[in-house]
N, C-alpha and C positions, 0 to 999 in steps of 0.2 A: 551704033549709038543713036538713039532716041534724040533729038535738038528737042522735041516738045518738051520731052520727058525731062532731060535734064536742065529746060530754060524753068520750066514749075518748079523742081527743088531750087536752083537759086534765086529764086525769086522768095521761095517761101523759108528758106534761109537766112536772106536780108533783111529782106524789110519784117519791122517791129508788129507781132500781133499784133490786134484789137481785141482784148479783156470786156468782150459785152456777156458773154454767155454763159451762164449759173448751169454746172452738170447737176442730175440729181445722184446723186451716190449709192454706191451698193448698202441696200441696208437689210440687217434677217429681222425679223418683227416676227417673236414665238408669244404669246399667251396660251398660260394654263391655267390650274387651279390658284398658285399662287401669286399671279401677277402677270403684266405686261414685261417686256423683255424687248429690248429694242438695241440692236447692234447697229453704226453708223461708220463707214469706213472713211475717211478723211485724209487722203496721202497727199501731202505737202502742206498738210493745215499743224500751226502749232497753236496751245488751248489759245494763246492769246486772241486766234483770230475768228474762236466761236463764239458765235450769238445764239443763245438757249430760252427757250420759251415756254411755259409746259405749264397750261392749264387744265381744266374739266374734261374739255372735249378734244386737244389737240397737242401734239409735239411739234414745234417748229425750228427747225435748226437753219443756221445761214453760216457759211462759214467761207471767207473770203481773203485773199491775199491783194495787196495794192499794186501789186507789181507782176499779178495774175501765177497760173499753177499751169505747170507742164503736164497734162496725166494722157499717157495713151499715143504721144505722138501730137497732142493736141492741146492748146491755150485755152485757159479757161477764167475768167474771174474768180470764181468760187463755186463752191456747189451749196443745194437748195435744197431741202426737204420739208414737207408737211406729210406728217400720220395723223390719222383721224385716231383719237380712245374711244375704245368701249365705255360703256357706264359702270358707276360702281368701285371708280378706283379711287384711292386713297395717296392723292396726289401731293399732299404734302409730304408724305411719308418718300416722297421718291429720292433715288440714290441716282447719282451721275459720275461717270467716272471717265477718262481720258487717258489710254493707255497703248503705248505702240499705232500712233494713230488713228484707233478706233474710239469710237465714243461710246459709253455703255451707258444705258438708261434704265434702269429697272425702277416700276413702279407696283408697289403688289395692289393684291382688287381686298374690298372692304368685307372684313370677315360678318360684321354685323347688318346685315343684309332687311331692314326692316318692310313688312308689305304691311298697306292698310286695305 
C-alpha cells in the first residue's frame, strides 16, 4: 500500500473542489456548401444553464452549473467555447437546438452572394 498514494485520494475526496476552471468542450464544426454546422457536447449542462451568443463574426457559448460539473474525473465550473464564422452567413436565419446533451447550431451561408 502506497500511504502517498492513498493520503491524495482522501484528501481529494474530502475536501470540497474549487469551480474556477471553464473546460472547452468537444465540439465538430463541418461547413460546406450549405452552411456552418456546429456540434457542442455539454454533459451535465441542462438548456437552462446555456448562454448563446451568435453574431457576424463569432459563436460564443458559456455554459455553467453553480454548484460545478464532474466530467472526466474532474471539477469544473462550466465550459467555454468561442468559434470564429466565416463571412457570408445568414445568421439570422440560424437554428439552434439542444438535444441529449449536445447543442446543435446550424447556420446556412447566403445564397446571394453580391460582388461590386
Amino acid at each position: 500500500m502506497d500511504i502517498e498514494k492513498e493520503l491524495k485520494k482522501l484528501i481529494k475526496e474530502t475536501i470540497k473542489p474549487q469551480f474556477q476552471i471553464y473546460k472547452k468542450p468537444h465540439s465538430d464544426i463541418i461547413q460546406n456548401s450549405k452552411g456552418v454546422f456546429i456540434n457542442i457536447k455539454l454533459p451535465g449542462i441542462n438548456k437552462k444553464d446555456i448562454k448563446l451568443d451568435i453574431n457576424e463574426s463569432k459563436v460564443f457559448v458559456k455554459a455553467e452549473k453553480r454548484n460545478g460539473i464532474k466530467y472526466n474525473n474532474e471539477y469544473y465550473k462550466g465550459f467555454v467555447r468561442e468559434i470564429q464564422l466565416p463571412s457570408r452567413l445568414k445568421v439570422d436565419k440560424t437554428k439552434v437546438q439542444f438535444n441529449n446533451k449536445t447543442l446543435k447550431i446550424n447556420i446556412p451561408k447566403s445564397k446571394n452572394i453580391k460582388y461590386y
